[in-house]
MITORDREN-838059 format. One record per residue (C-alpha): residue in three letters; chain; x negated, y, z negated. Coordinates in steps of 0.2 Angstrom, whole numbers, plus 2048, in hexadecimal, padded with zeros to 3 digits. Layout:
BEGIN
<baro residu="ALA" chaine="A" px="X" py="Y" pz="Z"/>
...
END
This chain:
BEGIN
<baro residu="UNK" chaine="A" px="431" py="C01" pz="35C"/>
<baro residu="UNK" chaine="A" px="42B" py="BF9" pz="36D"/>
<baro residu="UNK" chaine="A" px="420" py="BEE" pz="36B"/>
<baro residu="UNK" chaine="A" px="412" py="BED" pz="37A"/>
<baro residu="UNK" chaine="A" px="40C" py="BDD" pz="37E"/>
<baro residu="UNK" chaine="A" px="3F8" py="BD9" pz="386"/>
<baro residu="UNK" chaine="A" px="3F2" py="BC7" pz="38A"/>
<baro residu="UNK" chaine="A" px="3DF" py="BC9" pz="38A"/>
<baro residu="UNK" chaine="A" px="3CF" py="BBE" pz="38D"/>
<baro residu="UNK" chaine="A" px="3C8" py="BB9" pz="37D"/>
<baro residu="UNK" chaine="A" px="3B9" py="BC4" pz="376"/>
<baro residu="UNK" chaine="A" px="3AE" py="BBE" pz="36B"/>
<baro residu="UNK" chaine="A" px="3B3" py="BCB" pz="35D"/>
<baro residu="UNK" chaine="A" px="3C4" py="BC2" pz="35D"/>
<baro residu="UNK" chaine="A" px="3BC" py="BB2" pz="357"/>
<baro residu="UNK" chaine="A" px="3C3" py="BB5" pz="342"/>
<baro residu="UNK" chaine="A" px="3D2" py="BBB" pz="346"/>
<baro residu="UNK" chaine="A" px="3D8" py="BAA" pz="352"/>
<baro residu="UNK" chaine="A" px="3D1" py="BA1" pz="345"/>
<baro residu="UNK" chaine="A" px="3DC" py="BA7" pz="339"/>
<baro residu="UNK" chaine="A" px="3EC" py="BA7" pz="341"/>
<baro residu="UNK" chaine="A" px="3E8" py="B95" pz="347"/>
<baro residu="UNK" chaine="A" px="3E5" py="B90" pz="336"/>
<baro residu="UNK" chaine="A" px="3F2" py="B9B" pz="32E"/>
<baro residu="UNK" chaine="A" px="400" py="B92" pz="339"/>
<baro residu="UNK" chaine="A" px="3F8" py="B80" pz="337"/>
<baro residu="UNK" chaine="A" px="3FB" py="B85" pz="322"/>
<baro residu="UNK" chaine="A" px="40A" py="B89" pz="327"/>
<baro residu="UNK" chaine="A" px="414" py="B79" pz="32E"/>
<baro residu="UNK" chaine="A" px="409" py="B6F" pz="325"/>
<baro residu="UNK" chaine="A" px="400" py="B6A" pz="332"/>
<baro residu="UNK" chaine="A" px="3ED" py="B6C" pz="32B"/>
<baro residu="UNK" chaine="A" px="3E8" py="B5D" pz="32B"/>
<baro residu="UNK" chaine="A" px="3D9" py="B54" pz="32F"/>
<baro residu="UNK" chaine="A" px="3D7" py="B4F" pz="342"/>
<baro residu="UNK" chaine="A" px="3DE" py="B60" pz="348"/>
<baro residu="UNK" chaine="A" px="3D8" py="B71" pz="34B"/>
<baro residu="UNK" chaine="A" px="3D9" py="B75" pz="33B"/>
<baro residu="UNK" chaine="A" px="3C9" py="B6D" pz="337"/>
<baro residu="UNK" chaine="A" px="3BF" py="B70" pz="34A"/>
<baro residu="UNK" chaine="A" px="3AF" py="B7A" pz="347"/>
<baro residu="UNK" chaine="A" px="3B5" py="B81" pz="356"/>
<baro residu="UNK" chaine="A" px="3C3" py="B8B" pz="350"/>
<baro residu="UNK" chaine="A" px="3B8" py="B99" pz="34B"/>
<baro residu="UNK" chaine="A" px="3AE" py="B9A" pz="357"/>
<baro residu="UNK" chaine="A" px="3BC" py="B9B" pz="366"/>
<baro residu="UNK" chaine="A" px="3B2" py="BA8" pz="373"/>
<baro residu="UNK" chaine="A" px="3A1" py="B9D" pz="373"/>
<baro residu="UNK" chaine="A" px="3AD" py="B8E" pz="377"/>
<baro residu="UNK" chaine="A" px="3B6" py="B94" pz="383"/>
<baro residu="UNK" chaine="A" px="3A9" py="BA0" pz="38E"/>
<baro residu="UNK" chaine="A" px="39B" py="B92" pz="38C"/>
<baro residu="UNK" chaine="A" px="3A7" py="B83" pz="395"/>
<baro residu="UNK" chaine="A" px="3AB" py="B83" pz="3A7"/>
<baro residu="UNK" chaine="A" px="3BB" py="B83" pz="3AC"/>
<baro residu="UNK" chaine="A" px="3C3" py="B89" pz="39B"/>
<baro residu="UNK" chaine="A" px="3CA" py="B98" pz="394"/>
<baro residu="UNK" chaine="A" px="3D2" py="BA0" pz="385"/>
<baro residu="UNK" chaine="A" px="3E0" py="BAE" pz="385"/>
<baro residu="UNK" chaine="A" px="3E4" py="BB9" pz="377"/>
<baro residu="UNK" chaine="A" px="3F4" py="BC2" pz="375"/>
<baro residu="UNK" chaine="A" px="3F5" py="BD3" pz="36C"/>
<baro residu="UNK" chaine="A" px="403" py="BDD" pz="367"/>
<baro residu="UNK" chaine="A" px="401" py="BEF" pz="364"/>
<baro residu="UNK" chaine="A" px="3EE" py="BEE" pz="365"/>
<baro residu="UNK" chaine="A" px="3EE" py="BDE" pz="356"/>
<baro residu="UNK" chaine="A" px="3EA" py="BCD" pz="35A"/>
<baro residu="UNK" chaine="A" px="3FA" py="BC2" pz="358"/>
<baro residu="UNK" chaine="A" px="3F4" py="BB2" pz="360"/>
<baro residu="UNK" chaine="A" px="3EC" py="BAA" pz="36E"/>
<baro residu="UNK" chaine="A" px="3EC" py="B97" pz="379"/>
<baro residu="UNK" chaine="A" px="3E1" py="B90" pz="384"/>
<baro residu="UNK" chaine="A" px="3DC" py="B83" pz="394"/>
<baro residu="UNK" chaine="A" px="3CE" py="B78" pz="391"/>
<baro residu="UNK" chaine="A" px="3C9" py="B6A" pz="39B"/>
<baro residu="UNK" chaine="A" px="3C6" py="B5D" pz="38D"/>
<baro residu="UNK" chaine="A" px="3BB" py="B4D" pz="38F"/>
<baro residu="UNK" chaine="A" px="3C1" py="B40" pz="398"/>
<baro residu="UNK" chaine="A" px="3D1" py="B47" pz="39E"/>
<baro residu="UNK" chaine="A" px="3D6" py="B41" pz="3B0"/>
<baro residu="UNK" chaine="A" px="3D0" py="B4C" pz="3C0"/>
<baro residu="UNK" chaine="A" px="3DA" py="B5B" pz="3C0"/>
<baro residu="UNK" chaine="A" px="3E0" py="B5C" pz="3AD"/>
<baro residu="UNK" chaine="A" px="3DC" py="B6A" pz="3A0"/>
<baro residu="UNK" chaine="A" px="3E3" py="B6A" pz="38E"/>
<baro residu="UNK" chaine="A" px="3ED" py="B77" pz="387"/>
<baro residu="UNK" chaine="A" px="3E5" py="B7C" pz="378"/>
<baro residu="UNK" chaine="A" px="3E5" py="B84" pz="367"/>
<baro residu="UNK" chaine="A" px="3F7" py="B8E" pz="36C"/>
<baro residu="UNK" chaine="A" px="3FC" py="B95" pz="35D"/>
<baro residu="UNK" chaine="A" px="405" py="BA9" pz="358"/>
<baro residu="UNK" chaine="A" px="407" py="BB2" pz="34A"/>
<baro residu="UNK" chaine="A" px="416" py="BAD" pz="33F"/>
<baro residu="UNK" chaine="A" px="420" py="BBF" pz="343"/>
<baro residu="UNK" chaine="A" px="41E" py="BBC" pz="355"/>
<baro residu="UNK" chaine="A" px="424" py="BAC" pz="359"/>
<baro residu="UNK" chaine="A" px="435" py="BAD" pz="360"/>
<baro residu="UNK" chaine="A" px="434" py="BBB" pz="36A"/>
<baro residu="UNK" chaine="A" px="42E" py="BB3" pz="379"/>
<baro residu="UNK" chaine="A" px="41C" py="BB6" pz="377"/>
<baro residu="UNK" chaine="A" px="416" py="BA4" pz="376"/>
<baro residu="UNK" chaine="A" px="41F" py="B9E" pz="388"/>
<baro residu="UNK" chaine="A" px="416" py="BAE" pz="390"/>
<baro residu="UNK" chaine="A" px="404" py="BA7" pz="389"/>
<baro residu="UNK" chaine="A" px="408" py="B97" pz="38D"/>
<baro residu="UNK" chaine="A" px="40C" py="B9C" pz="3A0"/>
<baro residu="UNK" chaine="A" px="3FC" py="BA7" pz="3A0"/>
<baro residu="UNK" chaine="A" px="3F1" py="B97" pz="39C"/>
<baro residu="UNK" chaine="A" px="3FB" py="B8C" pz="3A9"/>
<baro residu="UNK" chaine="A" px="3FA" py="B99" pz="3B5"/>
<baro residu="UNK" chaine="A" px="3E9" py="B9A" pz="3B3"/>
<baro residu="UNK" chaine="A" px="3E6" py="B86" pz="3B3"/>
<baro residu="UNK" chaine="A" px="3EF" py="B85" pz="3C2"/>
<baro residu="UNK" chaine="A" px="3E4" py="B96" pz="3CB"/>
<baro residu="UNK" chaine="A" px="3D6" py="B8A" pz="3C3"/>
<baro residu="UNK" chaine="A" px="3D8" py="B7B" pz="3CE"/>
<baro residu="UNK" chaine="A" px="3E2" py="B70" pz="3BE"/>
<baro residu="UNK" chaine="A" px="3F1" py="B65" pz="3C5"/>
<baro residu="UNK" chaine="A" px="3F9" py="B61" pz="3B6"/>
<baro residu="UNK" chaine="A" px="3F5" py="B67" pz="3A3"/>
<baro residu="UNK" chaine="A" px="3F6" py="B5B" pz="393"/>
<baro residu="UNK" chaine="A" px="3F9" py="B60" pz="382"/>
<baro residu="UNK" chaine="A" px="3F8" py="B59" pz="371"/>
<baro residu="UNK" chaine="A" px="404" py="B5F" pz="361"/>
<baro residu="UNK" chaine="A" px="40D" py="B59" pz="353"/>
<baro residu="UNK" chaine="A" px="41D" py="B56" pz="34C"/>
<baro residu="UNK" chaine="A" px="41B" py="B64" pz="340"/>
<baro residu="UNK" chaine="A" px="418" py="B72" pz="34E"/>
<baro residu="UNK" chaine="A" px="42C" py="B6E" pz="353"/>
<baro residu="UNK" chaine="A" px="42E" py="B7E" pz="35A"/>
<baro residu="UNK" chaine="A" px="420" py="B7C" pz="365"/>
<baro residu="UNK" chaine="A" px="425" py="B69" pz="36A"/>
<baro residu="UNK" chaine="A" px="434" py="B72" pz="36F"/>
<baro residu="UNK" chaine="A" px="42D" py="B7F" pz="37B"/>
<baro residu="UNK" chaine="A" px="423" py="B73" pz="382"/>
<baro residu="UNK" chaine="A" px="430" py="B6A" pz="387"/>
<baro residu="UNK" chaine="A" px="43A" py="B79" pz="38E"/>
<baro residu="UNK" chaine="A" px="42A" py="B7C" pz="39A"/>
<baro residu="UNK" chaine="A" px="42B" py="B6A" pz="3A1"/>
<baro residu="UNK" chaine="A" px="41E" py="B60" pz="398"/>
<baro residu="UNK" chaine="A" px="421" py="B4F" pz="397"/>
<baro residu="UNK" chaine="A" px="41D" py="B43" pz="386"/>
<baro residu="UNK" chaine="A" px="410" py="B35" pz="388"/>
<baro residu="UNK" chaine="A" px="40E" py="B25" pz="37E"/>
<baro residu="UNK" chaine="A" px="3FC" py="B28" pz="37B"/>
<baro residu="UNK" chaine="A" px="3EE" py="B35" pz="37B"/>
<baro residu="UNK" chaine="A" px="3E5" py="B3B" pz="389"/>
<baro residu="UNK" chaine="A" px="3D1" py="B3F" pz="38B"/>
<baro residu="UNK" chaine="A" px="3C7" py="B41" pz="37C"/>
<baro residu="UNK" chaine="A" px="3CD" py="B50" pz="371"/>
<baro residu="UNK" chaine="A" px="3C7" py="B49" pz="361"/>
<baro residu="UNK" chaine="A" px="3DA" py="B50" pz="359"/>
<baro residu="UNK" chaine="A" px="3DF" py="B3F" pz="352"/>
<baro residu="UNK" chaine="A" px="3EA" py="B49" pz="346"/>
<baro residu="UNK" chaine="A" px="3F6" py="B4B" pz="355"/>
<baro residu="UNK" chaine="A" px="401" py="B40" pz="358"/>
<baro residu="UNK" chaine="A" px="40C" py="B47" pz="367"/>
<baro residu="UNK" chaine="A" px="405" py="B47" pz="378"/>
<baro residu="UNK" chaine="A" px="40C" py="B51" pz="386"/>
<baro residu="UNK" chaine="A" px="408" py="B55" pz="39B"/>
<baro residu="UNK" chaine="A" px="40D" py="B60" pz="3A6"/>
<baro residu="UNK" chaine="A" px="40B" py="B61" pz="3BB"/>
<baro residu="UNK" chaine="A" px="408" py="B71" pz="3C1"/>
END
């Protein structure tokens, strides 16, 4: 069956459904642990997030009509001049692997770039490998340290990337 493939602005009746897929793949790697998103109050509450914060903004991908993830740039406190974050990237089990992840992730950069951003940091964990990996394949580079002010000190692998 073809599959048809949208990348849309978040709306705010999306806010349950990117809750759960970020939670449901945290849950799955094992990754839900305090000092992650897991835990953010933000989770649920995605569109205010994002439509209240200059600078910022959240894509949701659908396939067939049904929400099946979503990422977004945010300029994080105390990030450099010219930095965003990449945040809360995270699909739907059954469609990771098909490309769908690496078209998001170049939806946000090309946005953060058409923003005015220079470079884009990110933080992850070891338990998200297949994630670490496609970062890597993009061109982002690992750090010794955090960046800015996240408030994610349940990641432990920090990554940036020049645009």
């Amino acid at each position: 069956m073809m599959q048809h493939i949208n990348i849309r602005h978040i709306q705010s009746q999306d806010n349950p459904f990117i809750a759960k897929i970020i939670r449901t793949a945290l849950e799955e790697f094992g990754a839900n642990k305090p000092g992650t998103v897991y835990f953010d109050d933000s989770t649920d509450q995605l569109y205010e997030l994002f439509t209240t914060q200059l600078k910022s903004h959240y894509f949701i991908a659908l396939v067939n009509d049904e929400i099946v993830g979503g990422g977004g740039i945010y300029p994080t406190e105390a990030l450099p001049n010219g930095t965003c974050e990449l945040v809360k990237m995270y699909l739907k089990k059954e469609y990771r692997g098909i490309g769908l992840g690496k078209q998001m992730m170049a939806t946000c950069l090309q946005w953060a770039k058409e923003n005015g951003y220079n470079q884009v940091y990110l933080e992850t964990m070891p338990e998200l490998k297949n994630a670490v990996a496609a970062y890597e394949k993009l061109g982002f580079k690992y750090l010794n340290s955090p960046m800015g002010n996240s408030g994610h000190n349940g990641c432990d692998i920090w990554m940036l990337k020049a645009l």
